[in-house]
N, C-alpha and C positions, 0 to 999 in steps of 0.2 A: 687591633682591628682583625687581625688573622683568628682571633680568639672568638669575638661575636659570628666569624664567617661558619667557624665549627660550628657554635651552638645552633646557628639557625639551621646548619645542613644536618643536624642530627633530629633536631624538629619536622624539619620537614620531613628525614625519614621515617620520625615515628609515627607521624599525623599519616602518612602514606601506608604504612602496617596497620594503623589502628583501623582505615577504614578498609581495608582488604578483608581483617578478621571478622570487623564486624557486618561487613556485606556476607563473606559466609556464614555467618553464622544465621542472619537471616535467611538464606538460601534453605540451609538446610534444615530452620525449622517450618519455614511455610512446607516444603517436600515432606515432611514429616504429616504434616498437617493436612495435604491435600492426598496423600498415599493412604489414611486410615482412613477404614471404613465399618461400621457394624454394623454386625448383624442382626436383624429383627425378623420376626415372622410378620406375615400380613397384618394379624389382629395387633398385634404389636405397633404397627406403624397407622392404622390407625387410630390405635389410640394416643399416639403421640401428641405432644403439643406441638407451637411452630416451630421448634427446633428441627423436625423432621423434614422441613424447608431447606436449610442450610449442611443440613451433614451429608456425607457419601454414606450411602446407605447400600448393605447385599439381603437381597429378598429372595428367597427360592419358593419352589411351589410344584403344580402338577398343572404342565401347561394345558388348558381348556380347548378339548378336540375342537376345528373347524375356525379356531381363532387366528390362526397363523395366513397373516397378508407380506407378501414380500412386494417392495415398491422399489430395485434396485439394489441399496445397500441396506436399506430402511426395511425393518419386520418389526409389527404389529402383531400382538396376542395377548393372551391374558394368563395369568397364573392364578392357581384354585390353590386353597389350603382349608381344609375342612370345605366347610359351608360360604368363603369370602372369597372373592375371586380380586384381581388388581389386573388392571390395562399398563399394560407395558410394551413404549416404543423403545426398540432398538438401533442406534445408530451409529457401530464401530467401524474401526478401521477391518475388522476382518468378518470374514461369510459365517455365517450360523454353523457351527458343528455340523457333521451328519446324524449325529443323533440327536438332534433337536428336531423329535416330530411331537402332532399330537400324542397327549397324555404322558409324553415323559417327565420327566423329573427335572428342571433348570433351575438355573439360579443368574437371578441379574444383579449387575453391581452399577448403582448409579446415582440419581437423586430422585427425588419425589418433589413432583411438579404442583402450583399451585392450581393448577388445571384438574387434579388426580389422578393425573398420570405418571406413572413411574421412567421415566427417563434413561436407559440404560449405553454405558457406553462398553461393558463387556459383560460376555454373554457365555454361560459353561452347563450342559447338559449331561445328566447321567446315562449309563448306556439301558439301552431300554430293556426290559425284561422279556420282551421277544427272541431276546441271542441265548438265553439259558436253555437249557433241557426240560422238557414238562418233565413234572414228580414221576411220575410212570414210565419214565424212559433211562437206559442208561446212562451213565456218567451223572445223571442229577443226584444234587446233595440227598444223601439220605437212601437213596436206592440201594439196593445189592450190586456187589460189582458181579461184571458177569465173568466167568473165567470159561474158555475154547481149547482144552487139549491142545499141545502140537501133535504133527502127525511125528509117528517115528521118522528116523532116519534111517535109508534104505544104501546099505553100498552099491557102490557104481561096479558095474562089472569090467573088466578089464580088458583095454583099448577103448575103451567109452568118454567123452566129452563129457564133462558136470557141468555144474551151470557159470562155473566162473568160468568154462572157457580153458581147463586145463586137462589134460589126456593124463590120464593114469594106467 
């Protein structure tokens, strides 16, 4: 009797690990599966079949001046790649970069609606080309650097205050 009492408490403990391992392992393959996403360009997505329904798709582009509607957490615009533009609503947990203005450069990570709209739940903007240096100015790539003489050094005359503030 004490003999069938083992066998089934080892049973039961294994039937108890078998479905532990097998619930993780589900876990972490749907996590696998809902964390991938590719990458397409516009022409790319639309030349997809329905599959392009179902996957997480990242789409960048050059967001289309005057497109950008902010409705709370919710922004509306469009992204331009060549000559094809795509409507794309955004609705994350966090606020649109600061440099997500017209004409930058973003990239949305989301699905594609049967609607033809692009769905985005995160949202990452390049910095604009406005913060660089025009070509003709210094420090931009390619320019000359400029170089400014220092002035000499002039001794301080004696009982005189320098600039740190120490009497010589």
């Amino acid at each position: 009797m004490s003999d069938l009492k083992s066998r089934l408490t080892y049973i039961r403990f294994g039937v108890a690990i078998a479905i532990v391992i097998v619930s993780l392992g589900y876990l972490a393959f749907t996590g696998v599966q809902q964390s991938k996403s590719y990458y397409v360009t516009i022409k790319e997505l639309r030349d997809m079949n329905d599959s392009r329904y179902a996957k997480r798709l990242r789409v960048a582009g050059n967001v289309v001046p005057g497109t950008i509607k902010r409705q709370g957490s919710r922004v509306e615009f469009a992204l331009k790649e060549n000559d094809l533009t795509l409507p794309v609503v955004y609705l994350g947990t966090e606020a649109p970069p600061d440099t997500f203005k017209d004409d930058s450069q973003a990239m949305a990570e989301g699905r594609f609606g049967r609607d033809g709209i692009f769905h985005a739940n995160q949202l990452q903007a390049k910095c604009a080309s406005k913060y660089a240096p025009a070509p003709d100015q210094p420090g931009a790539p390619g320019s000359q650097p400029t170089y400014t003489p220092a002035k000499p050094m002039q001794k301080a005359q004696a009982g005189t205050t320098t600039t740190a503030g120490l009497v010589q």
